[in-house]
C-alpha positions in Angstrom: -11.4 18.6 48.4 -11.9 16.6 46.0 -9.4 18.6 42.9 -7.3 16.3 41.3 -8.0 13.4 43.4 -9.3 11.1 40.8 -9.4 8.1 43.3 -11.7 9.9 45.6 -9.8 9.8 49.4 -10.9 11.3 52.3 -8.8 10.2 54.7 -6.8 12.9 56.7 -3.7 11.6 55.9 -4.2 12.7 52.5 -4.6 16.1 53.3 -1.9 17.0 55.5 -1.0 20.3 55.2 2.5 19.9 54.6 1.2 17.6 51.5 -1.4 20.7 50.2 1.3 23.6 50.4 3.8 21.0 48.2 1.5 20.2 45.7 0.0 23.5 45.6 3.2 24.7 44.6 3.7 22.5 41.7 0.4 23.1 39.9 1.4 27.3 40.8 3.6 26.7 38.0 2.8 25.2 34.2 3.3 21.5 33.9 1.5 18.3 32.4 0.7 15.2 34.0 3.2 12.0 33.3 1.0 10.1 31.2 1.0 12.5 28.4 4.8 13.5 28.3 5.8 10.1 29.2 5.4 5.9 28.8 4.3 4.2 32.4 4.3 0.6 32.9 4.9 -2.0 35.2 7.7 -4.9 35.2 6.8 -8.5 35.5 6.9 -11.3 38.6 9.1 -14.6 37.6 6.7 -17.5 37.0 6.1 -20.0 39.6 8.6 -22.2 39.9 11.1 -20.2 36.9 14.6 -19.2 39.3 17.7 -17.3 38.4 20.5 -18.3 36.1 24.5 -18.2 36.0 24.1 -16.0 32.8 21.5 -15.0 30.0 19.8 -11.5 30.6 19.9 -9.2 33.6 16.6 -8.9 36.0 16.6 -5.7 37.8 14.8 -5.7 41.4 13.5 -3.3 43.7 16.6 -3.4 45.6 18.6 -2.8 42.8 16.7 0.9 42.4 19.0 2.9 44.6 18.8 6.9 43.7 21.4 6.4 41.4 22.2 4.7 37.8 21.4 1.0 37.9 24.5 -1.3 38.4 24.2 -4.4 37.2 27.3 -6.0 38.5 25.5 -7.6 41.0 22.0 -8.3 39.7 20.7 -11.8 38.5 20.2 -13.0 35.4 17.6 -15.1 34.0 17.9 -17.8 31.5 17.1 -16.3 27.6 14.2 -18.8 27.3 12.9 -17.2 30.3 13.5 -13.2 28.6 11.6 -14.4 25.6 8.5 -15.0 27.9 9.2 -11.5 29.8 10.4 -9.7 26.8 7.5 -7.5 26.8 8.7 -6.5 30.5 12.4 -5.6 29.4 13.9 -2.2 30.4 16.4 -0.7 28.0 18.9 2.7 28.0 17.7 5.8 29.9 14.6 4.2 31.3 13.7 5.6 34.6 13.1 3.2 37.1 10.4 3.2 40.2 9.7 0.8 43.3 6.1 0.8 43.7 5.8 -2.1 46.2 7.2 -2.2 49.8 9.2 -0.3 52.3 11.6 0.8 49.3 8.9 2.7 47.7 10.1 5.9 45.7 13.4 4.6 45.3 14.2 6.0 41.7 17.4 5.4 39.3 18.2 5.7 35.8 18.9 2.7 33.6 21.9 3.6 31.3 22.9 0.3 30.2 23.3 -0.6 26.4 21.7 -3.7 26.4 18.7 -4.7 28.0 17.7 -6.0 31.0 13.8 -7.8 32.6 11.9 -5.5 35.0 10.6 -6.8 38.7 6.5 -6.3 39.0 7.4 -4.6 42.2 8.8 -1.3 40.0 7.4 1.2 37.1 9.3 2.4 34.1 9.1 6.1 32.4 10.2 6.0 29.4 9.6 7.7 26.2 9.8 11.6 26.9 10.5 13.9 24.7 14.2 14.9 23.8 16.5 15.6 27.3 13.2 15.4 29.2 13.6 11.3 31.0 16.8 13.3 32.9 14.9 16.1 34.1 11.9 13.6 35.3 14.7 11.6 37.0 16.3 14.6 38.6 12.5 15.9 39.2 11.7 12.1 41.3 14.5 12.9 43.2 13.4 15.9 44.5 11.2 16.3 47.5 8.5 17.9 45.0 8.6 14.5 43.2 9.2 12.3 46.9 5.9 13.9 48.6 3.8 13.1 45.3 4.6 9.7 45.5 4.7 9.8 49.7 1.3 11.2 49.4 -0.6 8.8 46.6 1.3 5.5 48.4 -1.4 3.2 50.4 -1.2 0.5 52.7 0.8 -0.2 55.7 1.7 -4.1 56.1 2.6 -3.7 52.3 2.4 -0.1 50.9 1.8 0.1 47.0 1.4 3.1 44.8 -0.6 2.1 41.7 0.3 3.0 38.3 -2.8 5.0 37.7 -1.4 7.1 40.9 1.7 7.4 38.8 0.2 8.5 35.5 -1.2 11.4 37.1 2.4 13.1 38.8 2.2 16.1 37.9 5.6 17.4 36.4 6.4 20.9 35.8 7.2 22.1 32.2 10.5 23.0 31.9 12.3 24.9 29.6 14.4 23.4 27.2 17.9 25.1 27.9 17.1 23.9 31.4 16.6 20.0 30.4 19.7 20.2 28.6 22.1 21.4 31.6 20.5 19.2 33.7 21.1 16.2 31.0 24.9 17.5 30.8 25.2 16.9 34.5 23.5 13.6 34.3 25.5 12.7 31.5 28.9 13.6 33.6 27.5 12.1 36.7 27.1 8.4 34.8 30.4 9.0 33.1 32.1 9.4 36.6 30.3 6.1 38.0 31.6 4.1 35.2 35.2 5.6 35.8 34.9 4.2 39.3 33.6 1.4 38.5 36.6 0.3 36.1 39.2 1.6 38.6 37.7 -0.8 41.1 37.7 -3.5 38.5 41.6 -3.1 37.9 42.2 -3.0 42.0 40.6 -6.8 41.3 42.7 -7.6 38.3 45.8 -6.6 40.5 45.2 -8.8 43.2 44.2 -11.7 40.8 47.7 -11.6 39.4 49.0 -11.8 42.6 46.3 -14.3 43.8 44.5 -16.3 41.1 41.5 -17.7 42.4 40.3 -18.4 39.2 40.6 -22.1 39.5 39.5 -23.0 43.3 35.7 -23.6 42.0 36.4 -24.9 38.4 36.5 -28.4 37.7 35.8 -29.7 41.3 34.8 -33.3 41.5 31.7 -34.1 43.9 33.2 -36.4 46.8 36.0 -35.8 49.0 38.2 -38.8 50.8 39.0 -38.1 54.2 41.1 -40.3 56.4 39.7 -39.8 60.3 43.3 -39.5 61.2 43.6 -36.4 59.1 41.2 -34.6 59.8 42.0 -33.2 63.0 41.3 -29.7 63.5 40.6 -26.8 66.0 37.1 -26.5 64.9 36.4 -30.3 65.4 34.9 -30.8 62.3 34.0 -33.7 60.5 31.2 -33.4 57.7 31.3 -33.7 54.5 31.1 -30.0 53.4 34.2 -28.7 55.3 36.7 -31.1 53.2 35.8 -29.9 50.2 38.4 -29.7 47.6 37.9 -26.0 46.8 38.9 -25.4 50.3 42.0 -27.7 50.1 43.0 -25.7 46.5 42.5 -22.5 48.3 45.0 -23.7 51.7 47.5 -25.3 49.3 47.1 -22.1 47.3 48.1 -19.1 50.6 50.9 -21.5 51.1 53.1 -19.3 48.6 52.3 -16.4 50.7 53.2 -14.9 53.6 49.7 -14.8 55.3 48.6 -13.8 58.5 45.4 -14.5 60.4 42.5 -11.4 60.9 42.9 -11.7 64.3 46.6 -10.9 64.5 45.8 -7.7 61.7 43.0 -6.0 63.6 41.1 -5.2 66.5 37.8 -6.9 66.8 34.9 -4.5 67.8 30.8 -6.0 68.1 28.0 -3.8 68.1 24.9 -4.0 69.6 21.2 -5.4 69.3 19.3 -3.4 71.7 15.8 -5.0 70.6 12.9 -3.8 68.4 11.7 -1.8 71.3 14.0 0.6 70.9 13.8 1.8 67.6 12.5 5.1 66.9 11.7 7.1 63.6 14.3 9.7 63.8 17.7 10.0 65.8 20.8 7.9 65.1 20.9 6.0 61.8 20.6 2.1 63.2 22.7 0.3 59.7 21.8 -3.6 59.3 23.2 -6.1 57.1 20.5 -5.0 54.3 22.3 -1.5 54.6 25.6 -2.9 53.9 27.0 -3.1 50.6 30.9 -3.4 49.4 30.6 0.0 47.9 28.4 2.0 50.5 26.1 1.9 53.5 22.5 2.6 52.4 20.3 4.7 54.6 18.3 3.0 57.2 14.6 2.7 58.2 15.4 2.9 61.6 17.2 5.2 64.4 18.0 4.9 67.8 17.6 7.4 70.8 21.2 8.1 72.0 19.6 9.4 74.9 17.7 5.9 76.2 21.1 3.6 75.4 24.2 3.9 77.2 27.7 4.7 75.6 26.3 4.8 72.1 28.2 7.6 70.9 31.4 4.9 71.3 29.6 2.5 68.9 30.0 5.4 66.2 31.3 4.2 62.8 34.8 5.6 62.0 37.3 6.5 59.6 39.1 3.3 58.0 36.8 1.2 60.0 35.9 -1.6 58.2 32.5 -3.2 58.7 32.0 -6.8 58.0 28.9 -9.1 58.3 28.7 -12.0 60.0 25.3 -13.0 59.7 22.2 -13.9 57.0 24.7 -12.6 54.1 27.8 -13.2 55.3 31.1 -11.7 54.3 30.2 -8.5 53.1 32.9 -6.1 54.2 33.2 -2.4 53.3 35.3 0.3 54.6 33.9 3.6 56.3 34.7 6.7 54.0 34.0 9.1 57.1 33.4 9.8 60.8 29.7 9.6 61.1 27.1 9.4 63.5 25.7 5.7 63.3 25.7 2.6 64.5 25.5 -1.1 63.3 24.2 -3.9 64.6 25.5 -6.5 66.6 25.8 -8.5 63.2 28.4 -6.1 62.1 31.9 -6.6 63.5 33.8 -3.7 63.2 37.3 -3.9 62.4 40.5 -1.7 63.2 43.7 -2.3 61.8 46.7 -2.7 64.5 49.5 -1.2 62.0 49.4 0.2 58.7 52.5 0.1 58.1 51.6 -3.5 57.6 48.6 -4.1 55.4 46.7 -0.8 54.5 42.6 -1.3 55.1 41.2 -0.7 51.1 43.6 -3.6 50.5 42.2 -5.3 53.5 39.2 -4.8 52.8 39.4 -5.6 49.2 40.8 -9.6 49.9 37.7 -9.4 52.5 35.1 -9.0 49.8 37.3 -11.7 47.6 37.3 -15.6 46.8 40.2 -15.7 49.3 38.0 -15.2 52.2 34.5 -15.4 50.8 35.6 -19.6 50.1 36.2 -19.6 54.3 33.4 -17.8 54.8 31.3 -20.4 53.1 33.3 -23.5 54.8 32.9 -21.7 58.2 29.5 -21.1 58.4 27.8 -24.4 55.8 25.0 -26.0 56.9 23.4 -23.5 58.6 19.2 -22.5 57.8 20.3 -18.7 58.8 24.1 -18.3 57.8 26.1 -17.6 61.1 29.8 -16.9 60.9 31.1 -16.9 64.4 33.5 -14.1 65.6 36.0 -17.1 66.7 35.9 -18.4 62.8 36.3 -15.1 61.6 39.0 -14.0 64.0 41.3 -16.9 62.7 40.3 -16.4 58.4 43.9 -16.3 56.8 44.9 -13.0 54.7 47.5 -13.2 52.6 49.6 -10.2 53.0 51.2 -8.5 49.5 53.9 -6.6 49.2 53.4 -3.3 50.5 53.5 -1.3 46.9 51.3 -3.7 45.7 48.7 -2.5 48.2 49.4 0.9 47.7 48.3 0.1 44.2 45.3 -1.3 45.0 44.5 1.5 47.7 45.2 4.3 45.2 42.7 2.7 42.7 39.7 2.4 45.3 40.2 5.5 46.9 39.8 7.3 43.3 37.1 4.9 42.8 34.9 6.0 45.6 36.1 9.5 45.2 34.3 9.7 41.8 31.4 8.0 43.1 31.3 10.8 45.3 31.1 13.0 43.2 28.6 11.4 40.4 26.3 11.7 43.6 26.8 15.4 44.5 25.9 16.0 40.7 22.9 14.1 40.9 22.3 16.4 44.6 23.0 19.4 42.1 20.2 18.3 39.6 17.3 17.5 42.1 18.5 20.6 44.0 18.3 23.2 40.4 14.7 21.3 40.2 13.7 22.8 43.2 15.1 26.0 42.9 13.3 25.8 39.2 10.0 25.3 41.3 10.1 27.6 43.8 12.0 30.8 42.3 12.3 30.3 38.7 14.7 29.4 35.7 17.5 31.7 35.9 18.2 31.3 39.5 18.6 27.3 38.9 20.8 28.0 36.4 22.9 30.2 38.8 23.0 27.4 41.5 24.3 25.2 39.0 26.6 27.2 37.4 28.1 28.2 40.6 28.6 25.0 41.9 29.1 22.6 39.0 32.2 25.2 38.6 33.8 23.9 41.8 33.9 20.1 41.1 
């Protein structure tokens, strides 16, 4: 009972037998623990009181560490008297990257950035393997042979945490050279496509900032505002001080040159539902909040409904060309549903559906929705607020401007390729945690095989 179990559990738990026939399997085969191929060690907490900056060096958070290659478009930065402090914390290229702390534990990416970036104490680095090894341990964490390791030495409920130590004794299997190096290729590949997308959706911004320059509504702003009562009158009935700002009077002034139109008279307007904490299960339909919504993808949830015990749920399934946009705690975030799938949002998801696309086509849509253009009356809408709110009567009347129709067709063209290659960096990253597997369980050649087989079809 008591083989390999260096921190001396007894609980059941610990012993399932789904967890003993897994790690069974691994030691079947010849491997080493992680702390003698590999580097483990932790990232650091910012110091009480020490916040974020508007630029210096990138700090990398738990929620950053997505099964995937670290993007650091929209991580923090802190201020570079702040990194000399946590310079001993830093992370640099082809650094794998664990959560250890939280619901997110086990989430796993690679860091292939060329400069570096500070480390959150809620995740673990591996770094320092031996020649192509850090993308087979990365392909390895992916797998389920390195999920129920980590599954199995996590503790705790309110907070679960998986120690270091826990970590330092994975064992990983010993693979054979040729093996690490066609799994590297892959890996290689797979961050070359995300990069690819990346830029292409960079340019789909560059073409609408030449149509719409933005650039200005937030630079140079001077702090007060002078309002006459008598001209202020609007349908909202405002009157403090934050709606009159002058970005917001740069921005009107500025969809005055366009022929605009308001959401309301571009789409239909679907809500969701909140059917209470009582409801949610462990398994059934995936139940998508606002912390699962992202402008490039929908993350996979922690919790699932019973289509069974709601009513008309299967209506509430996400679409094609749907477009899901937040309207509450981070507001704004819009992204675009790739495929029919079986989920649902909450009821702080609107969905929306566009009337005719003949008209405005939804990546460009939804591109100006993730934008300054709407994100500045997102922020005028809803100021003020402890929890940000943005009300679906606010929303309903935000003002798009609508391009000429080639223009969008650009701009569509360059996100669809964009999430098409991110499609398929992930199925190579599927390829390389499934050939681990296969590695495990049969042997060597036969993971080639899979991966020769289908790496030939992308």
């Amino acid at each position: 009972m008591l083989n390999d179990n260096e921190t001396k559990r007894i609980d059941s738990e610990y012993f399932k037998k789904g967890y003993l026939q897994i790690i069974k399997k691994i030691h079947s085969i010849p491997g080493e623990y992680l702390e003698r191929i590999s580097t483990v060690s932790g990232g650091k907490r910012l110091p009480l009181g020490e916040g974020f900056s508007d630029s210096g060096v990138k700090y990398i958070r738990a929620e950053d560490v997505k099964n995937s290659f670290i993007d650091i478009s929209n991580v923090p930065s802190i201020s570079m008297d702040l990194h000399e402090k946590l310079k001993r914390y830093i992370t640099k290229y082809n650094d794998i990257l664990l959560t250890n702390v939280g619901n997110s534990i086990g989430d796993v990416a690679l860091y292939r950035n060329k400069n570096v970036s500070n480390l959150t104490e809620n995740c673990v680095k591996i770094c320092n393997s031996k020649k192509n090894m850090q993308e087979t341990i990365f392909a390895f964490f992916l797998s389920n042979y390195g999920n129920i390791q980590i599954e199995r030495e996590t503790v705790g409920t309110a907070q679960p945490k998986l120690s270091l130590e826990r970590i330092r004794k994975f064992f990983i299997p010993k693979f054979n050279e040729r093996f690490e190096e066609r799994i590297k290729m892959i890996i290689d590949k797979a961050n070359e496509d995300i990069e690819l997308s990346k830029k292409l959706y960079i340019e789909a911004e560059r073409i609408l900032l030449d149509e719409i320059n933005t650039k200005d509504m937030k630079e140079n702003i001077i702090n007060y505002t002078i309002k006459n009562f008598d001209t202020i009158h609007n349908e909202k009935f405002r009157v403090d001080a934050e709606y009159y700002q002058e970005k917001y009077d740069r921005l009107n002034n500025l969809l005055l040159n366009y022929k605009c139109k308001k959401i309301k008279d571009l789409v239909k307007v679907k809500k969701s539902i909140e059917p209470g904490s009582n409801m949610y299960k462990e398994k059934g339909i995936p139940f998508l909040r606002v912390s699962n919504l992202f402008v490039d993808k929908i993350t996979k949830p922690e919790i699932f409904l019973d289509e069974d015990q709601i009513n008309g749920l299967d209506k509430l399934f996400l679409k094609k060309d749907i477009i899901l946009l937040s309207k509450d705690g981070s507001v704004g975030i819009a992204y675009k549903v790739q495929n029919d799938e079986k989920a649902v949002t909450s009821g702080a998801i609107l969905h929306l559906s566009i009337k005719n696309k003949d008209e405005i086509l939804p990546e460009y849509l939804t591109l100006v929705l993730n934008s300054d253009i709407v994100k500045l009356q997102a922020e005028r809408d809803s100021n003020g607020a402890i929890i940000q709110h943005w009300k679906s009567s606010e929303i309903e009347d935000v003002i798009i401007p609508i391009l000429d129709y080639e223009v969008q067709k650009k701009i569509s063209n360059n996100i669809n390729q964009s999430f098409e290659l991110k499609k398929k960096s992930n199925k190579l990253l599927e390829y390389t945690k499934k050939a681990v597997e296969i590695f495990i369980e049969q042997n060597e050649k036969k993971a080639l095989e899979y991966l020769e087989t289908n790496i030939g079809k992308e």
